[in-house]
N, C-alpha and C positions, 0 to 999 in steps of 0.2 A: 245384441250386446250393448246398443247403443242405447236401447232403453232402458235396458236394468242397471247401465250408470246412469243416468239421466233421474230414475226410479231411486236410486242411493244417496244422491245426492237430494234430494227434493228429500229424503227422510230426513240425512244428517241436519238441511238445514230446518226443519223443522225440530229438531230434538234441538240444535243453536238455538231457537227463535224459542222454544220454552225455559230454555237454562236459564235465557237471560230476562225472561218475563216470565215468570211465574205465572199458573191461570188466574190466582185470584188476582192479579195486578189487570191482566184480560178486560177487556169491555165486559162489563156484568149484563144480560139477559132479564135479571127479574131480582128483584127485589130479597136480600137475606137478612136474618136475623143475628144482630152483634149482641157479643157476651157484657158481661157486666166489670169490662175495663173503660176507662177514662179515652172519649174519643173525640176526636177534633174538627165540629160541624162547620163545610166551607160552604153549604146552600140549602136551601131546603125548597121544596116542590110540593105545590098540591098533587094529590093522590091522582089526579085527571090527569097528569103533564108526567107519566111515567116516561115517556119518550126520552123527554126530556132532561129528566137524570141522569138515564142511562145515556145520553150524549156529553153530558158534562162527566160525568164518571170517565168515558174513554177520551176525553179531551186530555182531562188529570194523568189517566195510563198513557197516553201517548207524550207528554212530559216525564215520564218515568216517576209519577205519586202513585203510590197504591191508596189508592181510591176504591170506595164502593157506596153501594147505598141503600139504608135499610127502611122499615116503614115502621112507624111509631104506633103503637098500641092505641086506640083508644083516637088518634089523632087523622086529622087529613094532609099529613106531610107525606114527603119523603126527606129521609134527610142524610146529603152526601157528604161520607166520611173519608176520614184517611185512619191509616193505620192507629190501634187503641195499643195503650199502654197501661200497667199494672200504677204506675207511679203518676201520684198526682203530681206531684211535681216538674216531673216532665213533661204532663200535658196540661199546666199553664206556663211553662218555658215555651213550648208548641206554636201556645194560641198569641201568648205575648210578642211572640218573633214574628209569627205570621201577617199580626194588626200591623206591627212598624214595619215590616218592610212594604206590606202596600200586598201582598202575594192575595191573600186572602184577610182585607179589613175586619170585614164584618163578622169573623168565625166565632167561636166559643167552643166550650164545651160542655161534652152529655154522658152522662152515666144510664145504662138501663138498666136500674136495678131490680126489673120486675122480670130480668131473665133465669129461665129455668134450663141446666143444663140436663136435667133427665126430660124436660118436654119436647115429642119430638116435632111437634109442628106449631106455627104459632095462632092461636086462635084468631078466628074471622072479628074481624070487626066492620062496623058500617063503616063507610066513605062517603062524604058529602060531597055529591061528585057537581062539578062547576062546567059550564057549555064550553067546548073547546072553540076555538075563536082559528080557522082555515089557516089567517095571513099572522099568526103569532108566531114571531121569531123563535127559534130555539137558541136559549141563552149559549152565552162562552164565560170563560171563570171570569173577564174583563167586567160584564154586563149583567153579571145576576142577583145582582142587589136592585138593581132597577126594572128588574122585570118578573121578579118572584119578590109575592108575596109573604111575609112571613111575621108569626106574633113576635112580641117582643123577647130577646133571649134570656132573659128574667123567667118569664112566664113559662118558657119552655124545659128551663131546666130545673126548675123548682116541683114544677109538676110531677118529676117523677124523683124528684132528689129531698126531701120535704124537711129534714137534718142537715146537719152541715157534714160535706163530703167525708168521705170514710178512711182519709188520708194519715189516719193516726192509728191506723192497726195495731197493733202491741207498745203502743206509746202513752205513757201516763201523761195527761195535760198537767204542765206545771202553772202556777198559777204564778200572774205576777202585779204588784203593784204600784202605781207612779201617786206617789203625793201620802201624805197621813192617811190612815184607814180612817170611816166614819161607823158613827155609830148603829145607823140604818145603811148599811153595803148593798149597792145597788150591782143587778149583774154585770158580768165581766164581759168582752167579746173575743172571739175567737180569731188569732190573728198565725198565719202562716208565711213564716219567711223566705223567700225561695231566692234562693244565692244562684247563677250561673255565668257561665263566658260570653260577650259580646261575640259574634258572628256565629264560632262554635257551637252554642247551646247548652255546653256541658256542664253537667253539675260539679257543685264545685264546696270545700269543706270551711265554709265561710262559718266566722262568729260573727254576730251580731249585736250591739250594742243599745241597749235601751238607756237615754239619757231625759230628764229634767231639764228643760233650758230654764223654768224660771228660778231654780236653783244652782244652776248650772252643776249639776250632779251627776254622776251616773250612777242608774238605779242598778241595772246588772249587766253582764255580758252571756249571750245564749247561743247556741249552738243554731244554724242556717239548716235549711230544708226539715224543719220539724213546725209544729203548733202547737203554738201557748195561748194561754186565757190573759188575757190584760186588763185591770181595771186601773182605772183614772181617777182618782180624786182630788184631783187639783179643779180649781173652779175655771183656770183657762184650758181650755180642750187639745192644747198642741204639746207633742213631743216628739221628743229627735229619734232617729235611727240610726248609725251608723253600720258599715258592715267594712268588715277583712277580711281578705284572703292570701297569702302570699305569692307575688307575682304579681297582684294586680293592685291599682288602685284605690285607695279608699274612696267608699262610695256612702254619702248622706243622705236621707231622707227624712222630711218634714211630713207630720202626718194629725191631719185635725179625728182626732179620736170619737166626737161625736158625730161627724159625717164624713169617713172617709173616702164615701166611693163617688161622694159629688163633685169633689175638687178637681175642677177644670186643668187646673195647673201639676195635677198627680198621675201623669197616665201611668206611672208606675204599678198604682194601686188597683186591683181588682176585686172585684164582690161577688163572692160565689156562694150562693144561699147566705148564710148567719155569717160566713167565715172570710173576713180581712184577708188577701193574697196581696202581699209586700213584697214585687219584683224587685232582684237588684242586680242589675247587667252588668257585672262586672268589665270594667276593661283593663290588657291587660298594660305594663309599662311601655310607654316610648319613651323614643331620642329622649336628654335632656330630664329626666326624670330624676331625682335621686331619693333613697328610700334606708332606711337603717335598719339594720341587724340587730334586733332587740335582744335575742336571745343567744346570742354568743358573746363567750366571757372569757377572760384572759386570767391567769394564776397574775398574782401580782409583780410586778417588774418583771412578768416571764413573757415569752413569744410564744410560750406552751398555752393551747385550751383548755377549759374546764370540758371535762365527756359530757353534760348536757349541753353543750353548743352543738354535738351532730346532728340534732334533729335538724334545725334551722340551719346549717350545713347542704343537708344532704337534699332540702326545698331549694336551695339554691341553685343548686347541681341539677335537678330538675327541670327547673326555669330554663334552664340553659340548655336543658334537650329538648324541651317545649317548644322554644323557639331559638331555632340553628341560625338565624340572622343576627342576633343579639351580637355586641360587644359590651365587654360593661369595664366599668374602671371601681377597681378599690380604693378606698381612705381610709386612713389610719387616722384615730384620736388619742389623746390621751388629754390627762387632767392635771394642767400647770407643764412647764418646760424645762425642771428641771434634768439638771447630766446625776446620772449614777447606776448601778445596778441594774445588768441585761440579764435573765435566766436562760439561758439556751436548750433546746431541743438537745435528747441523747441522739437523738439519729434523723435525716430527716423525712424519715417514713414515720418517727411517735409524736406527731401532734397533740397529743392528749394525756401524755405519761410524764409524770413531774415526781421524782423521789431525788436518792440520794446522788443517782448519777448523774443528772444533769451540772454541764458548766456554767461558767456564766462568765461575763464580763463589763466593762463599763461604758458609757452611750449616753446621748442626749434623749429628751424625749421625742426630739423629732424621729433620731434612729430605732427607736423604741418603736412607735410608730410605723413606719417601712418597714421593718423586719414583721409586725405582726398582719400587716397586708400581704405580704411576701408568702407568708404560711397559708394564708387563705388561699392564693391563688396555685402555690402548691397542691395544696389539698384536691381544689378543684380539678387542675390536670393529675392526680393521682385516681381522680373518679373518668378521667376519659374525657376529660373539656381540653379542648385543645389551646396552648401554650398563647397563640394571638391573638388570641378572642379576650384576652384579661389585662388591662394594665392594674399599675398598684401607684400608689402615691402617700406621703406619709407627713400628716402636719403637725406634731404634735400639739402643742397645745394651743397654736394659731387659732383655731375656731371651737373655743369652748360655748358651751351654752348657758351654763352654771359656772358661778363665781367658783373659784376652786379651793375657797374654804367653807363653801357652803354645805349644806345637809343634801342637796341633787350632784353634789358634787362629782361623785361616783358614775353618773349619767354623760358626763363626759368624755370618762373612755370610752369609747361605741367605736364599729365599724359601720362605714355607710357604705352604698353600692349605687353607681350613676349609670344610668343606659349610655354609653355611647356610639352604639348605633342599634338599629332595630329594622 
């Protein structure tokens, strides 16, 4: 009896020990063939030093990476991967994170475009096999840049990538230009903006901004994680980048258009065959931050909103499940300090319904003010943010930005938002 429990348990824990490790996460045996998603190379191995793969491959599994590692066509690698993704995007968010934090510096990434999923074995190729050396250390992830050989990753991913990556599947390249067109149009290059979270990774629905500093202009605003074709015809080669997101940061980037993947001072920018890869790490708001509500609008002398401020609403309410440590504090503006006519809410669940039934009464603009920070933060706890996580405060016309008989005048009312804690 004792051993058919002893026999039961030695199963169960074997069925535990695959639930939570999958086999392909497993020490790999022998060398497989990866399909033709975007994979994240942390080493690579002469064809002689299988061993040795497959030790760093089970170093990576016993860190909990799914790791494995496949042999190159045509080449004398090996080269160990982690898990491939459909999204290029993702996998230079991957390889960007992996360089700065130091985990895996030297990585990059590989496309194997020359896989066949009806082939079912991979053809032989030669291997230039190299004298195995007795007393050669078997690398660890620490150590294998210094003891594996390997071409340059240019050379490596070019070779079988020979186009610029395939990252624009059903996407029409828009085409864009910085400075007067010429008469003899020289070609464009191919630039990819990938917006993400600092620590997170996560993709994120960032616009982008392409600006002229010598005109101090902006040429347009584009849409983050897609690629556009850029030509420059300005005779100085630098322009701006800016990017948004809500929640985080606004983030700049300076970019010399004829060399950008030389600039020491750019590790943002990366070179993937023909194609520009413009990281922008977003981070998101701390302590001390304060940041304006662009798009939330007030009926005039009302505390009522206009219904396009829910979008920009309801990103805020967001924010605030995103991160449960936030406190943030409201401000109320408005434009001049004068007292008169307050619109009031019908009820105080209709934020957004302004006819014949609303009341109203009379207020300075400071209480004008208060009262429409007051609705915000309503609102907020009407979405499930809890009531201490919000102050409100209301200045009226104390901190204008714009004269308020000027033509930005209007830009005055705003609502801002301060982190006060994080």
């Amino acid at each position: 009896m004792k051993k058919e429990n002893a026999f039961c348990l030695s199963l169960l824990l074997s069925m535990m020990w695959l639930a939570i490790f999958p086999t392909d996460a497993l020490a790999q045996s022998e060398s497989v063939e990866i399909n033709n998603k975007y994979y994240l190379v942390v080493a690579a191995f002469d064809k002689s030093r299988e061993s040795n793969a497959q030790t760093f491959v089970r170093n990576l599994s016993d860190k909990g990476q799914q790791a494995q590692y496949t042999s190159i066509p045509g080449r004398r690698w090996f080269f160990v991967v982690l898990k491939g993704t459909d999204d290029f995007g993702e996998a230079m968010t991957q390889m960007y994170m992996n360089r700065k934090s130091g985990q895996h510096p030297k990585c990059w990434v590989y496309r194997n475009r020359a896989y066949d999923p009806n082939k079912k074995e991979m053809d032989p190729k030669p291997v230039e096999e190299t004298p195995t050396t007795e007393n050669e250390s078997i690398p660890t992830e620490q150590d294998t840049t210094s003891v594996v050989s390997i071409e340059s990753q240019d050379s490596i991913v070019k070779d079988n990538t020979t186009n610029a990556p395939e990252m624009v599947v059903g996407q029409e390249i828009e085409e864009i230009r910085i400075g007067p067109k010429r008469t003899t149009d020289a070609p464009g290059k191919m630039f990819y903006f990938n917006v993400f979270a600092e620590v997170t990774g996560d993709r994120l629905d960032g616009e982008v901004s392409i600006i002229d500093p010598h005109k101090v202009m902006l040429i347009k605003t584009v849409k983050g994680n897609r690629a556009y074709e850029l030509r420059n015809h300005n005779s100085n080669p630098a322009f701006v980048l800016t990017c948004e997101t809500f929640g985080f940061r606004k983030l700049q980037h300076e970019i010399n258009y004829n060399s950008p993947f030389t600039d020491s001072e750019a590790p943002y920018v990366v070179g993937v065959n023909d194609t520009v890869v413009v990281n922008f790490e977003m981070i998101r708001y701390k302590k001390d931050d304060i940041f304006t509500l662009f798009h939330v609008y007030f009926h005039k002398d009302a505390e009522v909103m206009r219904r396009d401020s829910q979008f920009e609403l309801d990103q805020l309410q967001n924010m605030m499940e995103a991160n449960p440590n936030y406190k943030i504090r409201i401000h109320g503006h408005t434009n001049g300090n004068s007292f008169g006519k307050i619109v009031h809410r019908i009820s105080d669940n209709q934020f957004f319904t302004l006819n014949d039934s609303n009341g109203s009464g009379k207020g300075s603009a400071k209480k004008l003010s208060e009262t429409r920070a007051d609705v915000l933060k309503e609102y907020l706890v009407s979405k499930g943010v809890a009531d201490d996580r919000i102050e409100t405060v209301g200045w009226g016309g104390k901190r204008m930005i714009y004269d308020k008989n000027s033509e930005q005048a209007k830009k005055n009312v705003r609502v801002e938002i301060e982190i006060i804690e994080d």
